[in-house]
Z-matrix of the N, CA and C atoms (Angstrom, degrees):
N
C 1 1.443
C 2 1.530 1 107.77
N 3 1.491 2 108.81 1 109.86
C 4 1.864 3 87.97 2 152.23
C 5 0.892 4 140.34 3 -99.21
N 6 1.782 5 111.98 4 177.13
C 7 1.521 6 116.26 5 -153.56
C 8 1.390 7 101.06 6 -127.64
N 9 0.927 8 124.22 7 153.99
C 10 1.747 9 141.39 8 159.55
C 11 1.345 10 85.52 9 -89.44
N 12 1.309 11 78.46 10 143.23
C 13 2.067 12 122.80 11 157.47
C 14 1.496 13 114.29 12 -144.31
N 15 1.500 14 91.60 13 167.41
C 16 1.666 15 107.50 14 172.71
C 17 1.421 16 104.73 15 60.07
N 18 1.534 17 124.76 16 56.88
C 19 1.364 18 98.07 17 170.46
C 20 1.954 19 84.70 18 -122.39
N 21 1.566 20 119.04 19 125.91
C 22 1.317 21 113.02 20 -148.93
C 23 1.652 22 104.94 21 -88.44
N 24 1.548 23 115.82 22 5.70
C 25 1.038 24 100.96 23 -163.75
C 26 1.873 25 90.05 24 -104.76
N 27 1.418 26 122.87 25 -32.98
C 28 0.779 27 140.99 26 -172.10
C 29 2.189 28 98.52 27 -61.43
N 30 1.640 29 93.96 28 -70.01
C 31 1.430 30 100.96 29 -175.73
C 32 2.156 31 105.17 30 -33.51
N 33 1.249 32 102.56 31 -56.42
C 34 1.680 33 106.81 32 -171.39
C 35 1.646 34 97.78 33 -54.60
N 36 1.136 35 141.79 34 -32.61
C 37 1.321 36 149.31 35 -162.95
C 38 1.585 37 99.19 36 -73.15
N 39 1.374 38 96.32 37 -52.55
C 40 1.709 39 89.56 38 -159.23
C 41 1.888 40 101.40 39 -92.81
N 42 1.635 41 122.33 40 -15.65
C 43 1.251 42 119.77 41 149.00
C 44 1.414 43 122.18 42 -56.23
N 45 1.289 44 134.02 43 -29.63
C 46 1.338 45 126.28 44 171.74
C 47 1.860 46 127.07 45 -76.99
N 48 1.451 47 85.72 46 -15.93
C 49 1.463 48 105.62 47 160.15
C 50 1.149 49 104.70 48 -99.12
N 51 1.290 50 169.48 49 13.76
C 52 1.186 51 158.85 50 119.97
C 53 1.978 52 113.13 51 -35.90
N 54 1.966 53 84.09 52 -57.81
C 55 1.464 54 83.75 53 -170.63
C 56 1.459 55 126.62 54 -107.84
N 57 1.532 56 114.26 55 10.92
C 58 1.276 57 140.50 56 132.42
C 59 2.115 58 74.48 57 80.76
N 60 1.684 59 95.86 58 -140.53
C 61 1.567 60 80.38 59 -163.31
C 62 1.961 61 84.32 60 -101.13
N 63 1.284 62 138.52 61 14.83
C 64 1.430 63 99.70 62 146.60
C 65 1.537 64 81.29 63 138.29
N 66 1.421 65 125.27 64 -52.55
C 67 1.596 66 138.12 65 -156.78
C 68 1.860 67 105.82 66 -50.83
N 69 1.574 68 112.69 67 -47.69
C 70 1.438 69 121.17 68 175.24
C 71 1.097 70 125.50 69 -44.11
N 72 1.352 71 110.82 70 -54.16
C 73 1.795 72 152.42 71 176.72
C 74 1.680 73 105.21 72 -51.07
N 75 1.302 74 102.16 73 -74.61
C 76 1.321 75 103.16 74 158.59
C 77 1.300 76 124.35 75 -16.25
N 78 1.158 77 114.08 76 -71.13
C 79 1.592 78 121.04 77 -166.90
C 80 1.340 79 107.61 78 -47.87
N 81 1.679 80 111.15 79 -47.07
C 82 1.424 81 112.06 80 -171.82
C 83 1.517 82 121.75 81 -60.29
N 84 1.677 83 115.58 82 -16.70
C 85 1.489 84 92.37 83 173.95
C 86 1.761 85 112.79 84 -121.78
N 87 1.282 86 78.25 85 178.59
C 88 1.602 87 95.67 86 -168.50
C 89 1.839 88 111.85 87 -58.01
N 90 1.650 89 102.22 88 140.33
C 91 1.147 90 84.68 89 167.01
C 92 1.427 91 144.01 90 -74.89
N 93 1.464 92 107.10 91 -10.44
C 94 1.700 93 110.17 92 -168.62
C 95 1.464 94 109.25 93 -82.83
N 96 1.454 95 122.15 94 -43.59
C 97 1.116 96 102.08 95 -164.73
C 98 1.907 97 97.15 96 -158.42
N 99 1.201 98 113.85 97 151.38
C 100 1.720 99 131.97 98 -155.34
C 101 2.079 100 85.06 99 -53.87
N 102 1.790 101 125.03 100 148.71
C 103 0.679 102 111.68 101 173.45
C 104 1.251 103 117.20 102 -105.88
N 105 1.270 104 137.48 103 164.32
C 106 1.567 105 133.79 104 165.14
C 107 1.479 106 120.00 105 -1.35
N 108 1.771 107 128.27 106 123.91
C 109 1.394 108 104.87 107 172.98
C 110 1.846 109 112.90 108 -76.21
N 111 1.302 110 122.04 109 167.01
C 112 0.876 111 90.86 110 -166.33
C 113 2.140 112 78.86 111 -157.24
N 114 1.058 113 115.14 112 174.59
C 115 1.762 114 119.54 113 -162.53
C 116 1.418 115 97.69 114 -126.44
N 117 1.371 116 104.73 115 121.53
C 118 2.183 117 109.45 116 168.59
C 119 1.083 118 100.52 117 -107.30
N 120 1.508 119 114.60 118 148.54
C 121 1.405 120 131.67 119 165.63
C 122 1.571 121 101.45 120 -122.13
N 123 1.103 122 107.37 121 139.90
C 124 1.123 123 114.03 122 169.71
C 125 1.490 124 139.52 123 -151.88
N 126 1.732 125 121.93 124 111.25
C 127 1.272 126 122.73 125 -160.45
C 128 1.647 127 115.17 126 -71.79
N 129 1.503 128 122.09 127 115.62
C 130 1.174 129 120.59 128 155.54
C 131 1.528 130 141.87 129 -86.50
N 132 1.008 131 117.11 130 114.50
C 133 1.200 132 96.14 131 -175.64
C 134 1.494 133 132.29 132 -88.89
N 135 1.342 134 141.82 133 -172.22
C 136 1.372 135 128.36 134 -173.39
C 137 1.829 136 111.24 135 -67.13
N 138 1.331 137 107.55 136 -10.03
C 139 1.121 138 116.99 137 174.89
C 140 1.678 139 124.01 138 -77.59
N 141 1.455 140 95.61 139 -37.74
C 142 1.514 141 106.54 140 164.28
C 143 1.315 142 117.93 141 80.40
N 144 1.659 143 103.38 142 22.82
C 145 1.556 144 131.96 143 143.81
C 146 1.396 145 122.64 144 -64.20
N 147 1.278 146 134.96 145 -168.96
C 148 1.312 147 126.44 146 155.96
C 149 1.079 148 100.19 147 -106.62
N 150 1.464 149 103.61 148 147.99
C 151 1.674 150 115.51 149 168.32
C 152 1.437 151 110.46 150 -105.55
N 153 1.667 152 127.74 151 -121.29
C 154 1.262 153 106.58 152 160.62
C 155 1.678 154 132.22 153 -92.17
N 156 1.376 155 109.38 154 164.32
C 157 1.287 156 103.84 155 163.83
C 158 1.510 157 119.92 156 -157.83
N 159 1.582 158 93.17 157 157.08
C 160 1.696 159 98.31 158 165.80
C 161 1.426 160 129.85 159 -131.01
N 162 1.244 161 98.37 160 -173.53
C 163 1.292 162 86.20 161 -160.73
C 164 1.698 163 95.15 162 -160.44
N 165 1.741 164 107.98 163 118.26
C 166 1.480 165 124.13 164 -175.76
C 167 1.334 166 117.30 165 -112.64
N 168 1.487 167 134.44 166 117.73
C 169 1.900 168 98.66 167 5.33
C 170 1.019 169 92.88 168 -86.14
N 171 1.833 170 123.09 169 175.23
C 172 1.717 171 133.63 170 164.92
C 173 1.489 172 95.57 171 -75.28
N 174 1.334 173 110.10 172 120.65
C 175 1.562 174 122.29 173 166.84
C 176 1.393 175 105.86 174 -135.76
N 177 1.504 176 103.12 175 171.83
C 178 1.834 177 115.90 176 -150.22
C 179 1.523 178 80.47 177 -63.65
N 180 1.198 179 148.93 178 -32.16
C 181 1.501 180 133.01 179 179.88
C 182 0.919 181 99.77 180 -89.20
N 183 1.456 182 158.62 181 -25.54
C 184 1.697 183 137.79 182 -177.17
C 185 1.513 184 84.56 183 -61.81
N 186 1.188 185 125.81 184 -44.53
C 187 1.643 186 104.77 185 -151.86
C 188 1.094 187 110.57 186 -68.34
N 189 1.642 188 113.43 187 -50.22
C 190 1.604 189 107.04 188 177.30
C 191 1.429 190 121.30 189 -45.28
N 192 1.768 191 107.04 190 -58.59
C 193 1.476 192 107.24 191 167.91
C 194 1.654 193 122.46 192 -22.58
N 195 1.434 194 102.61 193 -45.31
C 196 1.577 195 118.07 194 -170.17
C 197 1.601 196 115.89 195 -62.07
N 198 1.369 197 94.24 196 -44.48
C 199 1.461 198 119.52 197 177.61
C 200 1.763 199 112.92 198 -72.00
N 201 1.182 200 121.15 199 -34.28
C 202 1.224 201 124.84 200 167.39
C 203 1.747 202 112.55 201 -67.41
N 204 1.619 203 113.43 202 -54.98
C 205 1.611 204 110.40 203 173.15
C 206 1.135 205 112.44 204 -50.96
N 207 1.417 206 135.97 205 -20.84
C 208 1.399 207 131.45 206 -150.96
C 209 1.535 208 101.08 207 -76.57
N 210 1.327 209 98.61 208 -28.02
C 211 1.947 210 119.43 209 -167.10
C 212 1.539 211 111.69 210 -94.99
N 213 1.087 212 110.58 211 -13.84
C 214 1.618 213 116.21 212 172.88
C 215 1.384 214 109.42 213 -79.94
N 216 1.462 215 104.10 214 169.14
C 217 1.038 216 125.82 215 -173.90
C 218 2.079 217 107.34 216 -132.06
N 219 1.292 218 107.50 217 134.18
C 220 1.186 219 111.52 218 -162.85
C 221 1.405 220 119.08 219 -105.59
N 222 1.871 221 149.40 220 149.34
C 223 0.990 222 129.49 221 148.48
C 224 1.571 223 140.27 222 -0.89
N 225 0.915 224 128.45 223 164.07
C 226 1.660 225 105.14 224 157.64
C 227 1.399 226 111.82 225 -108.88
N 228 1.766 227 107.17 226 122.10
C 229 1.767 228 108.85 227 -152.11
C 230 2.008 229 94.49 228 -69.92
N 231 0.925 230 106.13 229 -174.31
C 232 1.738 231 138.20 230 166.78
C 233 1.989 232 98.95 231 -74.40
N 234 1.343 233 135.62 232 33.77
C 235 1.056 234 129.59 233 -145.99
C 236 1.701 235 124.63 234 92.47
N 237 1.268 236 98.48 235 -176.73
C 238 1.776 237 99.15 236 161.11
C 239 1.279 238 117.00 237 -66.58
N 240 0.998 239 94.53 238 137.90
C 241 2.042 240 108.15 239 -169.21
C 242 1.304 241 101.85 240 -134.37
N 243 1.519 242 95.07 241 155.33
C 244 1.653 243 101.84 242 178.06
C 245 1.758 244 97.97 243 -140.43
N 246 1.120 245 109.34 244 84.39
C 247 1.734 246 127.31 245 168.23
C 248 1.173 247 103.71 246 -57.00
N 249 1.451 248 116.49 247 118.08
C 250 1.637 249 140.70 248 157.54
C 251 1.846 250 115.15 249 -78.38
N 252 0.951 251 93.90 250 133.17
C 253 1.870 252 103.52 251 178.14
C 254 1.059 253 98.33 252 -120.20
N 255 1.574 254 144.16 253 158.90
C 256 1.635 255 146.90 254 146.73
C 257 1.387 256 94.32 255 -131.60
N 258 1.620 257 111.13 256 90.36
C 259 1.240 258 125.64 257 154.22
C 260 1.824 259 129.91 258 -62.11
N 261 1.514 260 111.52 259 70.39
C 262 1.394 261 111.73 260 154.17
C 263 1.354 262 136.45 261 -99.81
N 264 1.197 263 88.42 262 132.93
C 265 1.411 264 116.28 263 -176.73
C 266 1.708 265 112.43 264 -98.34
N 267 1.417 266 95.72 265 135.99
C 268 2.003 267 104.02 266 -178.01
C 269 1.447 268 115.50 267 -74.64
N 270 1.014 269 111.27 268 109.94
C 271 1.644 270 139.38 269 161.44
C 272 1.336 271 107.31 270 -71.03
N 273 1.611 272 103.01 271 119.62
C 274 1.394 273 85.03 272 155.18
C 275 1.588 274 125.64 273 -110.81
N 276 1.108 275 157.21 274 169.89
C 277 1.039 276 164.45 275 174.38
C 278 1.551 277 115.51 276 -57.58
């Protein structure tokens, strides 16, 4: 199957549905300290379900994250899409 990428107005659309207003997200990380950054991909389809995705590296929060997209519901892409996230999080030293 192919996918579209990079369309930037689209990608911010379906990231804000990823992270909805913030409360879900939350849950997934730890309280002590910011976790690993880590990169989602994620296949949409014209349906605007999730199709597949990954997520580098898979850490105890990619999965939840993963597990949370699985339940969303997405824009309706330009076609099949594959929305990029770069989830960083502040470290401190």
């Amino acid at each position: 199957m192919a996918s579209l990428a990079r369309d930037r107005g689209y990608n911010a659309s379906a990231n804000r549905a990823l992270i909805g207003d913030g409360s879900e997200i939350r849950a997934c990380l730890p309280k002590s300290q910011p976790p690993e950054n880590f990169v989602v991909y994620l296949e949409i389809p014209p349906d605007g379900s999730l199709g597949r995705s990954r997520f580098e590296p898979l850490t105890e929060e990619g999965k939840c994250f993963r597990e949370l997209a699985s339940k969303r519901r997405f824009p309706t892409p330009p076609g099949t899409y594959v929305a990029k996230h770069n989830m960083v999080f502040n470290r401190r030293s």
